[in-house]
Kinemage of the C-alpha trace (Angstrom):
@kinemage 1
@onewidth
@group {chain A} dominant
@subgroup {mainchain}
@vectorlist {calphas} color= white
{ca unk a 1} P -35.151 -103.307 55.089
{ca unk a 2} L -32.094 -105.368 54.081
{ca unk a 3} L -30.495 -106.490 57.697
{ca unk a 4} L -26.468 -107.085 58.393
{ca unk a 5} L -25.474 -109.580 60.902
{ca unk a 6} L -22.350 -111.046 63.095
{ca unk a 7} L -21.855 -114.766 62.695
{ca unk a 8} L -21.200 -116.683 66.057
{ca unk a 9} L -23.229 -113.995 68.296
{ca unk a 10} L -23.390 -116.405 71.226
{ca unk a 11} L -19.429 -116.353 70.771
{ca unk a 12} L -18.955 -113.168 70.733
{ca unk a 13} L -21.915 -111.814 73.483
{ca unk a 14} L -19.818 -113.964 75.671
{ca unk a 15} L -16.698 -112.216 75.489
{ca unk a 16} L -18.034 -109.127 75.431
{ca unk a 17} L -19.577 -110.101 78.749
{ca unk a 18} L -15.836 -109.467 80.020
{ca unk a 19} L -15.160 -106.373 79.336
{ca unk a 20} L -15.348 -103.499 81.660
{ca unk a 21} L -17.445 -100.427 80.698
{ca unk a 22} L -15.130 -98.462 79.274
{ca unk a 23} L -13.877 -101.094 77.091
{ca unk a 24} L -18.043 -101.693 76.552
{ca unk a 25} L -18.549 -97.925 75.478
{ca unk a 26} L -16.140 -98.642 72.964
{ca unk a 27} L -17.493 -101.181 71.376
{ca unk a 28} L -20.619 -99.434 71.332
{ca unk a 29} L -18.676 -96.984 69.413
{ca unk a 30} L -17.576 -98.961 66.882
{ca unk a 31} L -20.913 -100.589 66.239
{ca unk a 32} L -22.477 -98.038 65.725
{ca unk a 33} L -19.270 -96.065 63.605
{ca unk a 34} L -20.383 -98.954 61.269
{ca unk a 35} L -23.647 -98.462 61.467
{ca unk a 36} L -22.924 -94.984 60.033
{ca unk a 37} L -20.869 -96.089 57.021
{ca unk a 38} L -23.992 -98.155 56.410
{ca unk a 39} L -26.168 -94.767 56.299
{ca unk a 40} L -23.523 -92.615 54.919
{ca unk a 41} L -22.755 -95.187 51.344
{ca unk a 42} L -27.221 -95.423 51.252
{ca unk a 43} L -27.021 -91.578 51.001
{ca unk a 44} L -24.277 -91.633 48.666
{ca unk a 45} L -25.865 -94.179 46.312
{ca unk a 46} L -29.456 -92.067 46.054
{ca unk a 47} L -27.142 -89.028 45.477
{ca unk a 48} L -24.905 -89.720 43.485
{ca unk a 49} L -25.245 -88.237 39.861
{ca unk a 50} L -28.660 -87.111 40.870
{ca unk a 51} L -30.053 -83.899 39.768
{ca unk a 52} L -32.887 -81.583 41.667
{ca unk a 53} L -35.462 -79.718 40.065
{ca unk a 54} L -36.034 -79.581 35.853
{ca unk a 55} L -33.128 -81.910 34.663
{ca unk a 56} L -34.586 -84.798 37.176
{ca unk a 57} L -34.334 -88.187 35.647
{ca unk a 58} L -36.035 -90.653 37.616
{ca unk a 59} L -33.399 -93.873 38.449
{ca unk a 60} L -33.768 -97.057 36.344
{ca unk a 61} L -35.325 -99.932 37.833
{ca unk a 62} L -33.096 -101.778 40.338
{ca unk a 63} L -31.094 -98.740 40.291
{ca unk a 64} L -30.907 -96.948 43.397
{ca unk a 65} L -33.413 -93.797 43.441
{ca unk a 66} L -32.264 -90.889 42.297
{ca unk a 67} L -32.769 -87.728 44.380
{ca unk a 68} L -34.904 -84.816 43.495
{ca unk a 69} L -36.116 -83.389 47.025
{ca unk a 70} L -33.155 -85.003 49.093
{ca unk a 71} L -35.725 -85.915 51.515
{ca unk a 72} L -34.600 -89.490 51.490
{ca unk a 73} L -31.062 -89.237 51.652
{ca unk a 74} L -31.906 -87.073 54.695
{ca unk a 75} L -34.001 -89.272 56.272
{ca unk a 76} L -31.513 -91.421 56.840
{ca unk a 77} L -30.093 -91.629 60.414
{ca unk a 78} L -28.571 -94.470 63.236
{ca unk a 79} L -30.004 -95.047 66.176
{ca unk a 80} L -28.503 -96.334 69.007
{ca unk a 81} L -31.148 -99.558 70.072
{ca unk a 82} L -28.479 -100.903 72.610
{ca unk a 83} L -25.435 -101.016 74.377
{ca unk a 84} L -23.678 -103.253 71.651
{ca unk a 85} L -26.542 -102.186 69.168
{ca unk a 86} L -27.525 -99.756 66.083
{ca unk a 87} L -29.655 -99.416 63.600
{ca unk a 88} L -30.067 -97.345 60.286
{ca unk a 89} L -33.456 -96.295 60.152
{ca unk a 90} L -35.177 -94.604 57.030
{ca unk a 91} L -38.045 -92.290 57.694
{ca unk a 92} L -38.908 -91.806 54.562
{ca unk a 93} L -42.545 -93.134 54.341
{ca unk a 94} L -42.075 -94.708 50.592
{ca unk a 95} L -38.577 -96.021 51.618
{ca unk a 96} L -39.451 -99.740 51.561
{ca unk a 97} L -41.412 -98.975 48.279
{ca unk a 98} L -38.585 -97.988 46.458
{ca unk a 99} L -35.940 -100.468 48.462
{ca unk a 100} L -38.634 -103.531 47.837
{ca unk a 101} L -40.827 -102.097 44.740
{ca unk a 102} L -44.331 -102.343 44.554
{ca unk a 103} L -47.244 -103.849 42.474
{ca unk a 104} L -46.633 -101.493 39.969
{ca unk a 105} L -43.197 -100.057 40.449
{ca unk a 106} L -39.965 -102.246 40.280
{ca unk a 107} L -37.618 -102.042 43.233
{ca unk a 108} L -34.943 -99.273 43.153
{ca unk a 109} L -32.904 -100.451 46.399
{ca unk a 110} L -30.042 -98.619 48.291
{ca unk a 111} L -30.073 -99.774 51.575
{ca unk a 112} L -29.433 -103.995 50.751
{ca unk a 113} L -26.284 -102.378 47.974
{ca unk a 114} L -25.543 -99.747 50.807
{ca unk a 115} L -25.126 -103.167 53.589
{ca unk a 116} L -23.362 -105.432 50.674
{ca unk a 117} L -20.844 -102.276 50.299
{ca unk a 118} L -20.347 -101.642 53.619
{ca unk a 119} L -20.437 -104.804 55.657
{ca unk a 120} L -16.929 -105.811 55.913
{ca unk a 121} L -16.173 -102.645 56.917
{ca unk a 122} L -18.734 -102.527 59.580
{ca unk a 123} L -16.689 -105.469 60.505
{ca unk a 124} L -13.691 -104.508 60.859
{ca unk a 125} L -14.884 -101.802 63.125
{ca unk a 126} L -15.995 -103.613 65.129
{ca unk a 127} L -13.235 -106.115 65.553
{ca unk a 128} L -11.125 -103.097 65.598
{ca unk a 129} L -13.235 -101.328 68.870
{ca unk a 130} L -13.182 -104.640 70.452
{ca unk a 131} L -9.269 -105.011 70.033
{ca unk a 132} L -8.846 -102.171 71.779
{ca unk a 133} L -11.456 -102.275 74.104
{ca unk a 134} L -9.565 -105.559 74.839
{ca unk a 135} L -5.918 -104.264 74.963
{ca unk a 136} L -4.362 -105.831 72.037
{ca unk a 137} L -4.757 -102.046 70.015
């Protein structure tokens, strides 16, 4: 699934290497706050303007899906995979089929638009929890 990343890790691994671990838990908390907006705007995209049941209209090709059972959108969840680490998992078992497509389906993604949305935000939560974590907030 589509992947978000900090620039200049080794940079910033080393000064989080100084914090104590209170200022640690929160920057765990703000990784993983943005971790959540990640989730939350994937959710949004597959339900937004979607309708359940009879008036279902499938999504267009590279569209994001549109709901019908809302198990996607509810399969949707972070996971805490370190101190200083999250990730949004999707347990949906055709979730990379619809994200990726298939031989004989086009791709209908919402987790790369959900990461492209949501990535400078992530950001700045992070920066944020580690300005306070450091003092300077």
């Amino acid at each position: 699934m589509a992947r978000g990343s900090i620039t200049n890790v080794s940079r910033v691994t080393a000064k989080l290497d100084d914090l104590s671990r209170d200022a640690r838990r929160q920057v765990s908390q703000s990784v993983f706050k943005g971790a959540q907006r990640i989730a939350n705007r994937a959710a949004h995209l597959i339900k937004d303007g979607a309708v359940s049941g009879a008036g279902h209209v499938p999504s267009a090709p590279g569209q994001p899906p549109n709901a019908d059972t809302h198990f996607l959108d509810r399969s949707i969840h972070v996971v805490q995979v370190g101190e200083l680490a999250a990730e949004v998992r999707v347990t949906a078992g055709y979730a990379a089929a619809l994200e990726y497509g298939t031989s004989k389906m086009a791709a209908r993604p919402f987790m790369t638009p959900a990461v492209r949305q949501e990535q400078d935000a992530a950001a700045i939560d992070f920066l944020e929890g580690l300005a306070k974590a450091r003092g300077l907030r």
